[in-house]
N, C-alpha and C positions, 0 to 999 in steps of 0.2 A: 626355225626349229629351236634355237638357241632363245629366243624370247617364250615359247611355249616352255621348255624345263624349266625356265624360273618362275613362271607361271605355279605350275605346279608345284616346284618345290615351297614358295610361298603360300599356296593354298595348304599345305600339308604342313606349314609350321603353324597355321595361322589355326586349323583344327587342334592340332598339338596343344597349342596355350589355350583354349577353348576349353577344350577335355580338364587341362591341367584348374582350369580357373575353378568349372562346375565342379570337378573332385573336390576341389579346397574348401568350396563354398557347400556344398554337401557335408563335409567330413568336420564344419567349423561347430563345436558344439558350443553352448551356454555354459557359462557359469553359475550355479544356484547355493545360496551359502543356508547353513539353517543356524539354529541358538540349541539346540536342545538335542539331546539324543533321540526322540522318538520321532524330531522329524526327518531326521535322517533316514529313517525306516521308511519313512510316509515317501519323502521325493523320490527315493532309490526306487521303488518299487513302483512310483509311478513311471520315473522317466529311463529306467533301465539302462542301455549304453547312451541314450541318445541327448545326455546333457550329464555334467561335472558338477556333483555335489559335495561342498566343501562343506565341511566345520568350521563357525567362525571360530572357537577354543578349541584347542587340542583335548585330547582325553584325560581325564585324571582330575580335570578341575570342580571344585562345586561351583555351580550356576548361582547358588545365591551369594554368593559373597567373593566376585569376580569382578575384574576390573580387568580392560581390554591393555594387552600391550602393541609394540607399535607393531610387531606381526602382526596381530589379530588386524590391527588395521590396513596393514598393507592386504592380507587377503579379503578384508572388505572392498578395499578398492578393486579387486579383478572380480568380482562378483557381478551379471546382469539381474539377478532377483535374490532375495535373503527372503527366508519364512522364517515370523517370527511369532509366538507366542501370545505377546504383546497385554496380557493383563496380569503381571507381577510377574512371571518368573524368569525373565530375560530381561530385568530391567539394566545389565550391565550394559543390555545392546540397545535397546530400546533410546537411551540418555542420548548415548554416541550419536546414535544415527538423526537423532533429534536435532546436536548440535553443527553436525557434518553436513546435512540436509543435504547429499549426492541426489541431485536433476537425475541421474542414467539410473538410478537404484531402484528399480520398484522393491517396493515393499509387500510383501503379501501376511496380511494378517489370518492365520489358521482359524482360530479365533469369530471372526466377523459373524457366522452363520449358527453359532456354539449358543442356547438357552444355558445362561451363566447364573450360577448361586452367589449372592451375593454374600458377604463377611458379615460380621458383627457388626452395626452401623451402618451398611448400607451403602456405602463409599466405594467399598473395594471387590473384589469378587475375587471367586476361589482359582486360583489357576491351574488346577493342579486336571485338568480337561483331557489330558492325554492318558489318563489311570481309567479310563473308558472306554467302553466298548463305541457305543452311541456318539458320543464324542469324537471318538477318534474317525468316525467313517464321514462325521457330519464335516471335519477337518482335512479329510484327503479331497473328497469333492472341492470344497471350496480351493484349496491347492494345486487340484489339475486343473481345473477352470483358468484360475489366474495365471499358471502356465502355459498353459493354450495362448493367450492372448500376447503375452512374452515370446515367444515361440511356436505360433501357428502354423507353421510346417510341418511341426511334428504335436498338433495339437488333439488330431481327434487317436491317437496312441496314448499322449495322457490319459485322456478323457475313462480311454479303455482299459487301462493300468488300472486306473483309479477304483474302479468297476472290481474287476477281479480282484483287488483286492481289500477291499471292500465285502465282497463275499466272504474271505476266506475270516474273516475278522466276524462276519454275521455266524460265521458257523459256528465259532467256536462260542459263541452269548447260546448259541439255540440249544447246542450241547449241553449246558450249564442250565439252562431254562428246565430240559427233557426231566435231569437229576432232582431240583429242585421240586417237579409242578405237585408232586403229590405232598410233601411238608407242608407244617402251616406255619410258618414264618412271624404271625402278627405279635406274639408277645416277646421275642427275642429283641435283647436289647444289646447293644452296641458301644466301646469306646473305643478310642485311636490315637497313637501317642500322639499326629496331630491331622488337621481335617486335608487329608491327602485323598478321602477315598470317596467324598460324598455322592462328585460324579458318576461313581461305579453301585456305588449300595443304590440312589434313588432309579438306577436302572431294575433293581429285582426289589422296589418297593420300602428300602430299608433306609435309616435315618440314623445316625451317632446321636447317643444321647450324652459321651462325655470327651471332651480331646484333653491330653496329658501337657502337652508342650503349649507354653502360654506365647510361641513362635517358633518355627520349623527349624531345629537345629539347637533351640533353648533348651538347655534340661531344668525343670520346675525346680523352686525353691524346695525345702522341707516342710514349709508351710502351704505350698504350692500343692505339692506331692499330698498332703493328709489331707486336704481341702477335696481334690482328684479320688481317693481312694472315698475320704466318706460317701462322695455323691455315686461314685460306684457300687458301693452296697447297697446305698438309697433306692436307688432306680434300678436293683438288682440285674446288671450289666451279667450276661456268662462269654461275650470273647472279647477280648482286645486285639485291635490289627495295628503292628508295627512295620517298619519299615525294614526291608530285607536288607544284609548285610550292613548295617548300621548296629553300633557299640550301644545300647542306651542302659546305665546300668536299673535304673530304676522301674523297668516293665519288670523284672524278673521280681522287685518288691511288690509293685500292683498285683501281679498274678499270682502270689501266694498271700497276703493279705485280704485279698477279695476273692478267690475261687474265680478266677474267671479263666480262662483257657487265652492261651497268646498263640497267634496266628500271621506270619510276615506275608505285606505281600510287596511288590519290585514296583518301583517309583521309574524305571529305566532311565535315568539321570546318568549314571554313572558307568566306568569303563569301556571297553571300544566303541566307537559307531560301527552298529552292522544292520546292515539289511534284513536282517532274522530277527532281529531283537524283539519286536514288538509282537508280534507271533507267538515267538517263546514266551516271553514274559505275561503275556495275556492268558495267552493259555495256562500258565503258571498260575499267575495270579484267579483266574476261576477256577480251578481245580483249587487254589487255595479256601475261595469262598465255598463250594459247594461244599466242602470238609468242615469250617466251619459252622455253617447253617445246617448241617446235617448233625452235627455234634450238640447245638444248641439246642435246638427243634427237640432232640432228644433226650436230652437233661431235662426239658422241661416237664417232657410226658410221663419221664418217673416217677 
């Protein structure tokens, strides 16, 4: 009798630790780092409670001219995946991870699956892929994907993440499509203090014919500047699209020098990582182009 209770009581610790392992091992999520504020939009929404999306930088930093401290590394090390950008605009992570070469790191390039514009030259391309609609959907796919495969237990929930949101990012292009379809668009010409947006205008057909910044963050010379405004008049430009919440003092010369209308739209670079970000800010930023190209379209018909 006395060998049967302990019978039992051992079977009954022995489900105990059982229970307790499977809960741990269910409840253990991933680690996913990103470089960039938009993809933190992108993983959050793909992977919701069921993996830790870190920031490798804290907020507040600019991306281009960032250099990792030994935090930033130490949270690289607890990381199972990092999305990263990977053609110019994270090259402060990019270098790193090059020289660290972490074996457990996957790496997921957004990127891989993205038809890229190439630079002046031909060498480099534009990275600025997440200021799109097209882009950005063609970068979440690729993202759950690769996360699936990192974490295949919870892979066909990315997959579905990915999906819905994805939609709600196609709805807000078709909106902006509806506004647009009856304008005629073809002679509206285009400048940008610098080529932040090409991925977003060649989606509704449209091309910059002048960028102000001779590099993202540079303010042009004086001779820079007169150079910029003559070809503005030249190629009779009517809007210029800057970058939101950026100081630049010299659009406010181009826009009264050339009659051309200044238009901001959110590069989403910059303060908190949120989940909504990319949403808001897209939908921002079309509603900024439809007002735009509606403003254009009809300067011109006068």
């Amino acid at each position: 009798m006395h060998t049967n209770t302990n019978s039992k009581h051992h079977l009954i610790k022995m489900m105990f630790f059982i229970l307790i392992f499977l809960s741990t091992s269910a409840s253990a999520k991933i680690n996913i780092g990103i470089t960039l504020h938009p993809y933190y939009s992108y993983v959050k929404n793909i992977v919701a409670d069921k993996a830790n999306v870190i920031p490798l930088i804290e907020a507040g930093f600019n991306p281009h001219a960032y250099k990792l401290s030994p935090a930033d590394l130490n949270r690289l090390q607890s990381m199972d995946a990092i999305v990263v950008n990977g053609i110019g605009h994270d090259e402060f992570a990019i270098d790193v991870l090059k020289k660290l070469n972490l074996k457990d790191l996957n790496i997921i390039y957004a990127n891989e699956s993205v038809p890229l514009i190439s630079k002046p030259g031909g060498k480099k391309h534009n990275p600025h892929t997440f200021v799109s609609i097209d882009a950005a959907i063609r970068q979440i796919y690729t993202i759950a994907r690769q996360l699936a495969k990192v974490d295949p237990d919870n892979g066909k929930f990315y997959i579905r993440n990915a999906w819905i949101y994805a939609k709600k990012l196609r709805h807000i292009k078709n909106q902006a499509s509806i506004k647009l379809r009856n304008l005629d668009l073809s002679n509206i010409r285009i400048a940008s203090t610098h080529n932040a947006y090409g991925y977003l205008l060649q989606e509704f057909g449209m091309t910059v014919s002048a960028v102000v910044e001779p590099a993202h963050g540079v303010s042009p010379s004086a001779s820079q500047l007169q150079k910029t405004i003559n070809k503005i008049r030249d190629v009779n430009v009517h809007i210029l699209f800057t970058e939101l919440n950026m100081a630049n003092q010299y659009v406010k010369v181009i826009e009264k020098e050339t009659q051309s209308r200044l238009f901001h739209f959110s590069h989403m670079t910059y303060g908190d990582y949120r989940e909504e970000l990319v949403i808001e800010d897209m939908s921002h930023n079309l509603d900024t182009l439809v007002s735009a190209l509606t403003y254009a379209a009809g300067k011109i018909t006068l």
